[in-house]
C-alpha positions in Angstrom: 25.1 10.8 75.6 21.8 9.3 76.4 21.0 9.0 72.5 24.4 7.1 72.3 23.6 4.6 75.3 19.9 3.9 73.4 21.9 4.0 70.2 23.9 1.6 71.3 21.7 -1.0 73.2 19.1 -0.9 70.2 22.0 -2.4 68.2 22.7 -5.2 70.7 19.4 -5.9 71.4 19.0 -6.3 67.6 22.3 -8.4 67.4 20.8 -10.7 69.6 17.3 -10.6 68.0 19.3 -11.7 64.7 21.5 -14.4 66.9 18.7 -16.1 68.4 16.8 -16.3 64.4 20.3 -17.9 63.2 20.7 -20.0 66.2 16.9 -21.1 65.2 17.0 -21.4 61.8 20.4 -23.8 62.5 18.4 -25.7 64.8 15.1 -26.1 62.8 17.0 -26.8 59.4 15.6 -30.1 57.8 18.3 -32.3 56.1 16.6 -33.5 52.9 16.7 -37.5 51.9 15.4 -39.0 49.0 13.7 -42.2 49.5 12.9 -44.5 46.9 10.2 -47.5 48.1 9.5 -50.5 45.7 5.8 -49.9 45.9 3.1 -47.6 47.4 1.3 -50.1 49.5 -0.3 -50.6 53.0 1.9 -52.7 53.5 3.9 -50.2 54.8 1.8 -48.9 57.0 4.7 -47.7 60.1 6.7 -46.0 57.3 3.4 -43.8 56.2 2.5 -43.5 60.0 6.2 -41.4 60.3 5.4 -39.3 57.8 2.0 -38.3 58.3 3.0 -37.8 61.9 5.8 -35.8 61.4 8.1 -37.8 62.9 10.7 -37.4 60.0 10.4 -33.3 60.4 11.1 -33.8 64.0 14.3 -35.5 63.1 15.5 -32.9 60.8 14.6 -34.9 58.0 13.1 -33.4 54.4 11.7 -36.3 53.1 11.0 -37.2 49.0 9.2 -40.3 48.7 9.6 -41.5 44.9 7.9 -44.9 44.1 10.7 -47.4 42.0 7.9 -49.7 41.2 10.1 -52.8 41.5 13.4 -53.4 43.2 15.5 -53.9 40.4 14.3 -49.9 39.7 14.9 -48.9 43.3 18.6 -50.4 43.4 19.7 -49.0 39.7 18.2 -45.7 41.8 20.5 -46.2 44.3 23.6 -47.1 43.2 23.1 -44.4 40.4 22.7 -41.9 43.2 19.4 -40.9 42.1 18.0 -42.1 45.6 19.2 -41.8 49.1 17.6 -44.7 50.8 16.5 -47.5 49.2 13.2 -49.6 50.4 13.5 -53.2 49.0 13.6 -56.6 49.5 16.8 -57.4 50.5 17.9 -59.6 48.3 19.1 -56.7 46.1 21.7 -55.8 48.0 23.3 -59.8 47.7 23.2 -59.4 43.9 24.8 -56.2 43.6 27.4 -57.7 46.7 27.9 -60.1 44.5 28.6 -57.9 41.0 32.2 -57.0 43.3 31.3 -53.0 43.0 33.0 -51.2 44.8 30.3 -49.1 46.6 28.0 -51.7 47.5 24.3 -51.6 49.1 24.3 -51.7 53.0 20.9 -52.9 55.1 20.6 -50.5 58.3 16.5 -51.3 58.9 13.9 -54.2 58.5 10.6 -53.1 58.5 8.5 -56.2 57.5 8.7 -59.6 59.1 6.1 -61.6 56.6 5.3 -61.1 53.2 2.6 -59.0 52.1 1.1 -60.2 49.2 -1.9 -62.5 48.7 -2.8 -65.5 46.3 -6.2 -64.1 44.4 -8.6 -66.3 42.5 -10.8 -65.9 39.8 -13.5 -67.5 42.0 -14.5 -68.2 45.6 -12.5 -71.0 47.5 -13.9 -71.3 51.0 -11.6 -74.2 51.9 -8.5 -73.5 49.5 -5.2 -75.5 49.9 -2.4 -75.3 48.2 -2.8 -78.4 46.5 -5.8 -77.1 44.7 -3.2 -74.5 42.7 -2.0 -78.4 40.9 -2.4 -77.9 37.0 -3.3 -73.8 37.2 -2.6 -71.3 35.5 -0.4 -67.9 37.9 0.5 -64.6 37.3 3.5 -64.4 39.3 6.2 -62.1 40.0 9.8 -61.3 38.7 12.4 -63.6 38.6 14.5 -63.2 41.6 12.5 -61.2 43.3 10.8 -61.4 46.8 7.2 -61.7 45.8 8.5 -64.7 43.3 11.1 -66.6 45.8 8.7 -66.6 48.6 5.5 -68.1 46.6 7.9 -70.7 45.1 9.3 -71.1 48.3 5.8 -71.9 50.0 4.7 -74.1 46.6 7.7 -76.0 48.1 6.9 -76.5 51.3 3.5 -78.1 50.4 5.6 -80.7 48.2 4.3 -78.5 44.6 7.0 -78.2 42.0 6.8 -74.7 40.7 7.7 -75.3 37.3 6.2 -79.1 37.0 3.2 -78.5 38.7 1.6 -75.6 37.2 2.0 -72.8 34.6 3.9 -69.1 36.4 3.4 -66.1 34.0 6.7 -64.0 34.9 6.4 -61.5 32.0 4.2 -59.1 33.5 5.8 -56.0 35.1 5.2 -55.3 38.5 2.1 -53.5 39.7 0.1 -54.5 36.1 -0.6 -57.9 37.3 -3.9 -56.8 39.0 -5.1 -55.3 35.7 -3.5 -58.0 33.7 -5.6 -60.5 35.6 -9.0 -58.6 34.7 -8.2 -59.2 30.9 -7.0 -63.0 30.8 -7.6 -66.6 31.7 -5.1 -67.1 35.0 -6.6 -69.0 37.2 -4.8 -67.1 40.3 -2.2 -64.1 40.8 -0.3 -62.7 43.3 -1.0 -59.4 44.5 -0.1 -57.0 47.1 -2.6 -54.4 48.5 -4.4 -52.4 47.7 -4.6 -54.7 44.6 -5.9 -57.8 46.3 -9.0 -55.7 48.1 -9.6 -53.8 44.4 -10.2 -57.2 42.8 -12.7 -58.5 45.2 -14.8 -54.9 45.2 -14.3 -55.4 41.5 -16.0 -58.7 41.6 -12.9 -59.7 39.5 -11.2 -61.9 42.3 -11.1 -63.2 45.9 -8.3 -63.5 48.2 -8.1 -67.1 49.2 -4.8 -67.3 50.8 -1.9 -65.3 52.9 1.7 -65.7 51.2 2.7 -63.8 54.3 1.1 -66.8 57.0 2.0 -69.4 54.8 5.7 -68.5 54.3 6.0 -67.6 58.0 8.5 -64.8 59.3 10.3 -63.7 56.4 12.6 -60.6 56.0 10.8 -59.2 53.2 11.3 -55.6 53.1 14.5 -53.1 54.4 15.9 -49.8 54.3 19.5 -50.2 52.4 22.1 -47.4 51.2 25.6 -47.3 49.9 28.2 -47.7 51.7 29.3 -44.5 50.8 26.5 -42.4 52.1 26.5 -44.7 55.3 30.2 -43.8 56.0 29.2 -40.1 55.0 26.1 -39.3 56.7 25.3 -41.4 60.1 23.4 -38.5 61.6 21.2 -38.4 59.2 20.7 -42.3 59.1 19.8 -42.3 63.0 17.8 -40.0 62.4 16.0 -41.5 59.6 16.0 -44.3 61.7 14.1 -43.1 64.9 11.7 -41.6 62.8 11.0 -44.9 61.6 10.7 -47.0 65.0 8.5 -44.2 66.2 6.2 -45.5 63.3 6.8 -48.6 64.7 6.0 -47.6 68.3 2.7 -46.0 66.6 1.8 -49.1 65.2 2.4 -51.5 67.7 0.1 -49.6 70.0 -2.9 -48.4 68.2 -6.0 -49.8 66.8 -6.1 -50.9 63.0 -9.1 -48.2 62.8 -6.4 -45.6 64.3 -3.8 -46.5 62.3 -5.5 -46.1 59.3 -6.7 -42.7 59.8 -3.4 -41.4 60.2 -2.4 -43.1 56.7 -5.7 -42.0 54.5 -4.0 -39.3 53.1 -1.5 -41.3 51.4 -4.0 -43.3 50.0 -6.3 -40.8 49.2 -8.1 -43.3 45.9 -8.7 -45.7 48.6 -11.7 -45.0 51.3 -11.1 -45.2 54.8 -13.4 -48.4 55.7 -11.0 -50.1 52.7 -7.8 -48.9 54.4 -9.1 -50.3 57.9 -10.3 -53.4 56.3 -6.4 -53.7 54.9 -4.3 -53.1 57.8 -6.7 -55.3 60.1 -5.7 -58.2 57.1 -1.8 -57.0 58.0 -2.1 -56.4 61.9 -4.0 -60.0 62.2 -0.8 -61.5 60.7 1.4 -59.8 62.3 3.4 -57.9 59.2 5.2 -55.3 61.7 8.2 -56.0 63.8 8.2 -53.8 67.3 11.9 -52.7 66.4 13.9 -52.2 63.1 16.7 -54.9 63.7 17.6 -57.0 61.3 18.5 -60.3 62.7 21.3 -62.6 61.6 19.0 -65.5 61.5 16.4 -63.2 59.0 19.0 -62.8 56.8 20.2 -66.3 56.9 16.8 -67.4 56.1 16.7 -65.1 53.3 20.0 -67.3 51.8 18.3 -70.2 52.0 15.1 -69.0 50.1 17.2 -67.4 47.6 18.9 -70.6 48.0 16.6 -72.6 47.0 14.7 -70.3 44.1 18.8 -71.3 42.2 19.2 -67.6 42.9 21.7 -67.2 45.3 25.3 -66.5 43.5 27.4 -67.1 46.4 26.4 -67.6 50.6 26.9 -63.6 51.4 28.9 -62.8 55.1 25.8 -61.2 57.2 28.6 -59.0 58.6 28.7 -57.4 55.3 25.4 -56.7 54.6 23.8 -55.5 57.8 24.3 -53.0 60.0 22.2 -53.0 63.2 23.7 -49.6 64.7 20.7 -47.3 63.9 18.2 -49.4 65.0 19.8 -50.8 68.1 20.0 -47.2 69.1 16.4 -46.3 67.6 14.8 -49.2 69.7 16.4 -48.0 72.9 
């Protein structure tokens, strides 16, 4: 009888052994999301600051990062289904609106609040203006993209006619500028970091000016998805979400020297004192919003500058394009 009774509590005791590693495996299971981003750059510093942190494995997310290399890459990766999330400029999701598909790209999160590229010369310019780019030679960026609108939209601003008043190379693809610029006559081209910093080391070209504090607050980067996968999967989007403002939170309240530390392994060609030396250029001007909201009057702004580039097919409802659910919640 009394082998029976241990018998029989050896078996419950196991049950509940095996209970509690189900009930922990359910609770510890990571959801995985692919995330395609247009480029690998400081830039993003917040998003990098959630990984290395860990703050997307405490939300139960599984994270792939895949670099597109462009947004016209990232959004064929997303509406293709070959990525989850999309990081972009925003603009994207208006030309595909605009296509009439019938799944089309959704912005939940807005992650940059300036632009992030810098005009490089071939030679020191203590005292540039814009003016001085009259009658030069740029390698710019693609056609309808951000990194293109915005520097025409600047050249603008100053009264320069970007296709009067000086010669824009548009046929190089993103990312090659850099090493493009090594290897031809351009007087000046745009480039994001770590790019910009490379060329000065290099000796090959000095960062005379900020697209990002001569544009002002622009929404240049966001998290998008299908509608689709929105309607489908708004647990994992929250959580996506608070992984991100908590890489936002980071930022906003640590040093440039700390944040960069947390980042180096993602940058792991670049040395630390060169990281620091970056995200000081980005904290200075302040890149990073303090929550992930996209704003109505961003996105209006956006319009215009697509507006003005000739590149905007139709005014797009914000309604549409935006949803502020996730990060409204995240910010809370």
């Amino acid at each position: 009888m009394k082998k029976r009774v241990i018998s029989l509590l050896l078996v419950g005791a196991i049950a509940l052994i095996s209970g509690c590693n189900k009930q922990e495996q359910t609770t510890t299971a990571q959801t995985p999301v692919t995330l395609n981003e247009v480029a690998h750059s400081i830039f993003y510093a917040p998003q990098y600051v959630a990984i290395e942190n860990g703050y997307f494995a405490e939300e139960g997310i599984d994270l792939t990062l895949v670099t597109g290399f462009g947004a016209d890459k990232v959004a064929t990766a997303l509406v293709s289904g070959e990525a989850d999330i999309g990081f972009m400029g925003s603009e994207s999701s208006i030309y595909i609106y605009n296509q009439n598909p019938e799944d089309y790209i959704v912005n939940f999160a807005q992650l940059t609040q300036r632009a992030g590229n810098f005009l490089v010369a071939r030679e020191p310019m203590e005292n540039f203006s814009w003016e001085d780019i009259k009658g030069t030679s740029v390698l710019g960026g693609r056609k309808g993209g951000m990194p293109q609108m915005v520097f025409e939209f600047i050249l603008k601003k100053n009264n320069i006619d970007p296709a009067a008043d000086l010669s824009i190379d548009q046929s190089i693809d993103f990312g090659s500028t850099a090493a493009a610029f090594t290897g031809n006559d351009a007087d000046f081209t745009i480039e994001f970091e770590p790019s910009a910093t490379a060329l000065e080391d290099e000796g090959a070209g000095y960062v005379v000016a900020s697209l990002g504090e001569a544009s002002g607050y622009v929404p240049y980067t966001a998290y998008s998805v299908k509608q689709s996968y929105l309607s489908e999967h708004p647990e994992t989007l929250q959580a996506f979400t608070n992984a991100l403002q908590k890489g936002m939170d980071y930022v906003q309240s640590h040093t440039p020297e700390e944040i960069a530390k947390v980042i180096q392994p993602q940058f792991e060609e670049t040395d630390l004192e060169t990281i620091t030396k970056i995200v000081t250029r980005y904290y200075e001007q302040d890149t990073w919003k303090d929550n992930l909201i996209f704003e109505k009057e961003s996105f209006d702004l956006l319009q215009n500058i697509l507006q003005e580039a000739g590149e905007l097919p139709s005014w797009t409802p914000y309604e549409d394009l935006v949803n502020t659910d996730f990060a409204t919640k995240a910010a809370k």
